[in-house]
Every structure is written in structure tokens, then in C-alpha cells.
N, C-alpha and C positions, 0 to 999 in steps of 0.2 A: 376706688382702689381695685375694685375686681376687675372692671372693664380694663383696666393696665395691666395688671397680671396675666388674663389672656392674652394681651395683645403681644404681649412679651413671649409671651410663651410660643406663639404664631410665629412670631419673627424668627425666635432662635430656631424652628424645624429645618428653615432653607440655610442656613449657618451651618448646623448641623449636619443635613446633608452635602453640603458643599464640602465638608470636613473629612468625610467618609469617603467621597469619591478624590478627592483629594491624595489620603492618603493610602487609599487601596491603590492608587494607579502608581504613586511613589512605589509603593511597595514590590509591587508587578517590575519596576525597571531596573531595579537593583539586580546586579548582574549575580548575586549569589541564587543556589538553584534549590530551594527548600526539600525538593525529591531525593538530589543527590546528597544533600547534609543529611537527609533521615536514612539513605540508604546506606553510608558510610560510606571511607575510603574505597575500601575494596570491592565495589557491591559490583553488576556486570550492567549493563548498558539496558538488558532486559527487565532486572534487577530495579534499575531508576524507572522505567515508562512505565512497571508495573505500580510503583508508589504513585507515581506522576495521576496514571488513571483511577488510583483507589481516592485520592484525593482532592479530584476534578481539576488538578493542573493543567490536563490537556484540552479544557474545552475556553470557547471563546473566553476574552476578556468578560464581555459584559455580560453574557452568562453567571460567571462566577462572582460578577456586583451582586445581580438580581438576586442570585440564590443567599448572599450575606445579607444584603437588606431585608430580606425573608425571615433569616434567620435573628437580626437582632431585634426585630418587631416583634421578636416571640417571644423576648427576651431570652434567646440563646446567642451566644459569642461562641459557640464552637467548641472544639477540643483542641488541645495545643496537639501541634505538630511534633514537637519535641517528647512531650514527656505523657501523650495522649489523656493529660488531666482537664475536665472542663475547665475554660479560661475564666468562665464569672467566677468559679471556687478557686480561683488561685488571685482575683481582683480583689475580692469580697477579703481574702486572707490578707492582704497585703496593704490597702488602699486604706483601714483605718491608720498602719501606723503614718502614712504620710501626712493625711490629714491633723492627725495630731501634732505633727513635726512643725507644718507648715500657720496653722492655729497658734502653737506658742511662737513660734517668729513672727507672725503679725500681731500677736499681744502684744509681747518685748518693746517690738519694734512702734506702734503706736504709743505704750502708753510713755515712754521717753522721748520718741519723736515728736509728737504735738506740743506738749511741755515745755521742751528745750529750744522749737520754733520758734513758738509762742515767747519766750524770755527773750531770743536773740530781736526777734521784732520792736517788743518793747524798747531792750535796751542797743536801741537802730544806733552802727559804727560806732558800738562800744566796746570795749573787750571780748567780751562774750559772745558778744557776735560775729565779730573777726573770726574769734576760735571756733566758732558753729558752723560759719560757710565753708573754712578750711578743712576743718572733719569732718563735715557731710563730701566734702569733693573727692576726698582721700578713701571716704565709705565708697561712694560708687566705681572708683578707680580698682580699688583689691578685689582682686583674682578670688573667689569664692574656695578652689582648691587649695590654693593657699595659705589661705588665712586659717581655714582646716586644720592643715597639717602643722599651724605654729602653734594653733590650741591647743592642740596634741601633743606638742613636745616641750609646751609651759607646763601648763595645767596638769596631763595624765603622765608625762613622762621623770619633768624635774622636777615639777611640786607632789606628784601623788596626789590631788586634792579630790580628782574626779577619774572617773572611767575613761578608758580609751577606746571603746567600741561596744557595739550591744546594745538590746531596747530596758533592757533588766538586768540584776546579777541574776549570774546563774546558780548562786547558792540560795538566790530568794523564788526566784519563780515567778511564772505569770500568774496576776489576779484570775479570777472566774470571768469567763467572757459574758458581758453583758453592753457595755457598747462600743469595744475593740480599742476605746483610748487607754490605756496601761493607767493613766494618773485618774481618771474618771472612777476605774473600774476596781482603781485599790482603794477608793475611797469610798466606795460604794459597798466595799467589803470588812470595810473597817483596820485596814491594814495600815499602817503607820511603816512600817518598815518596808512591804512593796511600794507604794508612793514615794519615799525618801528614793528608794533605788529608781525608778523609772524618775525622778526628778534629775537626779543625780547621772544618768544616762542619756536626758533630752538636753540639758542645758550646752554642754558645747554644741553640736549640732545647731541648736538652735539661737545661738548667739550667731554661729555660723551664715543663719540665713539671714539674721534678723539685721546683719549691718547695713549691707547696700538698699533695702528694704525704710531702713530707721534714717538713712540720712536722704531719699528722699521723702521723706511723711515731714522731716523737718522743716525741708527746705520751700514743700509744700504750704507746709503751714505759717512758716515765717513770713512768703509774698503775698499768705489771705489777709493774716492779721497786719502788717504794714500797709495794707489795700484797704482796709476794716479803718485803720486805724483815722484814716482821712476823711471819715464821713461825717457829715453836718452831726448827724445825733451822736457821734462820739463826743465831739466838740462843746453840742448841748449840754450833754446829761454831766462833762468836766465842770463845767461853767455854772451849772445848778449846784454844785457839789457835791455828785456821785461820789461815793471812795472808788480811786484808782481803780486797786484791786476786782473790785466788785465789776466794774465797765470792761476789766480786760477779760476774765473768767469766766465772767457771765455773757455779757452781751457782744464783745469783740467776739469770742473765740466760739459763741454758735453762729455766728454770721458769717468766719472765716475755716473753717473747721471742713467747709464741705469739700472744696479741692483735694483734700487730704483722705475723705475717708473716698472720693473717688479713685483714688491712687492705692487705696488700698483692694479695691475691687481688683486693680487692673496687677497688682503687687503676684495677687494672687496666683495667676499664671504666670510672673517671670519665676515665681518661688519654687514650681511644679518643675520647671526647666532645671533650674539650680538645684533642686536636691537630688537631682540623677549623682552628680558630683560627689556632691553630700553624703550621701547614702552610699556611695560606694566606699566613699573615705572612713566612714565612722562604723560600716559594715553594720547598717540603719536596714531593717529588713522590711521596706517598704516598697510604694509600687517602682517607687525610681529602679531601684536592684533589681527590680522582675523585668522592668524593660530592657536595661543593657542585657538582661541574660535573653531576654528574647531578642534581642537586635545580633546579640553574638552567635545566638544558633538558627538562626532564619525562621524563628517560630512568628511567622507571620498573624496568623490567628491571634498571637497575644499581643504583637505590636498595635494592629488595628483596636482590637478590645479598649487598650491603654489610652490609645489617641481618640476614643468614641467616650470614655468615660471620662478622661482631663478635660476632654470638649463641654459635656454636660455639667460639670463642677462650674466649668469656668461658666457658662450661661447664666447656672444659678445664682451664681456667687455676684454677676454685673445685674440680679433682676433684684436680689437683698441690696446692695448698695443703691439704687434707683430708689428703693422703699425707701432705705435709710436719706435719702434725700430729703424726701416728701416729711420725714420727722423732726430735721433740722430746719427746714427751710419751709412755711405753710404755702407759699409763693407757688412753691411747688409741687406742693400736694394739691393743691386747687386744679396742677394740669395732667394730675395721673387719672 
């Protein structure tokens, strides 16, 4: 298992770097001019070159790689251009609520999606099924923004039942920071009424993510277990007199299951994408909102920051699903 862990960890360096040069060089061609946003409308032409040269604009391109790759090796990201606050203390502030956003929508989303796979497989071109592939194609078909704004005008506007925007009330307040999840962090404080409030604040949001996410983990899971379902030792162990039950739960759905929790590795970055959306709609003050506000003011330092850290998430996040492999399947733990 260690020799894979290194070796994983090898690979993703050149990913990594590919990442960075990638999108430093995007960033360099975008025709807005970081100098003259910070210098302002009115500033004077001397005004700009003088910003330009305080903040190495004007030297080569690949000068100004080498000196970033310098700098995040040291684990420094810079200072933002916009608001001169370091970018890791504005990541670090920002980056747990997404994570947490993105956690409960792949909770959501798996623990209904395998299940509901799983039943449409069993009961193959029966009702349920029909209604399963219908609603999963309709899940991945809705406009994420969308779907948004009508949770918002069911749920917070005509029924009152939930919030309309926010990670908390703000009559209740954030927990003690200890590990930046609001639901972790109130429970760890013994709070019953922060918890209710930040549950009561992630839920749409995260119904939000959790749709196109849930219908496919179903759709996944439905063509393992219908593929599962056709094997000699299902066939046996019916024929000895397994109970049903026990062959589908048990032995079907670890044999079929793995597709699905690969999809959830890979879920993971479309979810980072989507909750830019997300977060702007539900005013979710996570990393998604720190990027559009640095894409809208040309604070380049935090877009790179942004795209260097969802890079490393997502790394991590496809080296834990490889484990989780090797746990359902021994087959493949033999070749880690």
C-alpha cells in the first residue's frame, strides 16, 4: 500500500505542474490589465508602469513562472493584488465552507443514489426502474442555477420552511473554529441550536449540488449491479438458497458498487466547478465566491492560488478513491 501511495503521489507532481503552467499562461492572456484595475480608472499611464513594475508585470513571462513556482514551494501564494491580503489566509478562510458544501452533496448524493440504483437493477424494466432512468436523465439535464433559484422560491420564499442564503443565522453565530465545518464545529461545542442553524443553511445548497451528482452514482450503480447480477456465483449462491436480500446487499452490491464510488472521486471536481454557481446564488461564502470576486477584479494571485488548491483536492481526493478500491475489491488491493 505505501509503494502506491508514493507512486501516486509521483504522478500527480507532473499533473500538478502542468496545471500551474496551464493556468498562469491563461491567465497572462486575458486581455484585462491587473496594473490598471489596481491603478483605477483615473490613474495616469506613469501611474500604471509604476504598479506594473512594483509587481513584476513587466518582466518576462517565464520569469514570473519561476519566481511563483519559487514561491508556492515555500508554501507562499502571494498577496492578492486587489485587497494586498495573503491569498493562503483568504483560501484557508474560505476553502473549509466549500468543502463542507461539497461533503454533504456527496453524502446526500451517494447514500440515495446507490440504494435507489441498486432497487431499479433488481427490479430490471419494472416501474421503478423506468422512473429511475427517467429521473436520473432529468437530474443530469437541470441547470444547476436553476434548480437554485426554484429551491429558493419553494422552500425559503412560499413555504418559509428554510433560509435563503447564509452559512448560519446570524442571530445564532459561528461555532469556535476548530475544524472550519460549521456542522462538525457545533457539535463539537455542544451546541444543538448552531448545528440546527448551519444544517438548516447547507440543506438547500446542497440538495442543489447533490442532484446531477445522485443521478449519476444511480445510474452508475444500477449498470454494476445488472452486470453483478449475471454472474455464475450469483446464480449459485440463488440456487443453494441464499435469501435474496442477503445476495443483493451483501455480495451484489460490494462487487458492483466500485464504478460508483469511482464516480464519486471524479463527482468531486465537477461539484468544485458547480458550486461557483451555487455559492453565488445562496450567497455560500465559500472558495467558489472568492474566485468570481477574483476573476471579476483581475486578482490573479488568487485565481492561480484557487486553481493550485482544487488541483491538489482533486489529486487527493482520485488517490483516497484508488484506496477505497483496494477495500472493496482484494483483487485490487493485491495490485497497489
Amino acid at each position: 500500500m505505501l509503494p502506491f501511495l508514493i507512486r501516486r503521489l509521483l504522478l500527480a507532481i507532473p499533473a500538478l505542474l502542468g496545471l500551474m503552467v496551464l493556468t498562469f499562461v491563461l491567465v497572462r492572456v486575458v486581455p484585462a490589465d491587473p496594473a490598471a484595475t489596481l491603478a483605477g480608472e483615473n490613474s495616469s499611464r506613469q501611474q500604471i508602469e509604476e504598479i506594473r513594475k512594483k509587481y513584476g508585470f513587466d518582466r518576462p513571462l517565464y520569469e514570473q513562472f519561476g519566481i511563483y513556482v519559487g514561491q508556492v514551494l515555500t508554501g507562499d501564494l502571494g498577496n492578492s493584488v486587489f485587497s494586498n491580503r495573503p491569498v493562503a489566509g483568504d483560501v484557508a478562510r474560505t476553502l473549509p465552507a466549500t468543502i463542507e458544501l461539497i461533503f454533504a452533496a456527496l453524502l446526500l448524493a451517494a447514500l440515495i443514489g446507490i440504494p435507489l440504483g441498486t432497487l431499479a437493477a433488481v427490479r430490471h424494466n419494472g416501474p421503478l426502474d423506468h422512473v429511475v432512468r427517467v429521473a436520473t436523465v432529468g437530474g443530469l439535464a437541470v441547470a444547476s442555477f436553476w434548480f437554485a433559484i426554484m429551491l429558493q422560491l419553494l422552500f425559503s420564499m412560499e413555504l418559509e420552511w428554510l433560509p435563503l442564503r447564509g452559512r448560519i443565522g446570524v442571530n445564532v453565530g459561528a461555532p469556535p473554529d476548530v475544524t472550519g465545518f460549521f456542522l462538525i464545529d457545533s457539535l463539537l461545542a455542544g451546541s444543538w441550536t448552531q448545528f440546527i442553524s448551519s444544517l438548516r443553511h447547507i440543506a438547500l445548497p446542497a440538495v442543489t449540488l447533490a442532484v446531477p451528482a445522485l443521478a449519476t452514482i444511480a445510474r452508475f450503480a444500477r449498470a454494476g449491479v445488472l452486470d453483478t447480477m449475471q454472474r455464475d456465483f450469483v446464480q449459485y449462491e440463488t440456487a443453494i438458497g441464499y435469501p435474496f436480500r442477503r445476495i443483493v446487499w451483501v455480495y451484489v452490491l460490494r462487487n458492483s458498487v466500485i464504478a460508483a464510488v469511482t464516480q464519486i472521486g471524479l463527482l468531486f471536481g465537477a461539484l468544485v466547478s458547480s458550486a461557483v454557481a451555487v455559492e453565488a446564488i445562496f450567497d455560500w461564502p465559500g472558495l467558489g465566491s472568492y474566485a468570481v470576486q477574483a476573476i471579476l477584479t483581475s486578482d490573479y494571485k488568487a485565481v492561480l492560488a484557487v486553481t493550485l488548491v482544487v488541483g491538489v483536492i482533486y489529486a487527493f481526493i482520485n488517490i483516497l478513491v484508488d484506496l477505497a478500491h483496494g477495500l472493496l475489491d482484494p483483487r485490487v488491493a493485491e495490485q497497489l
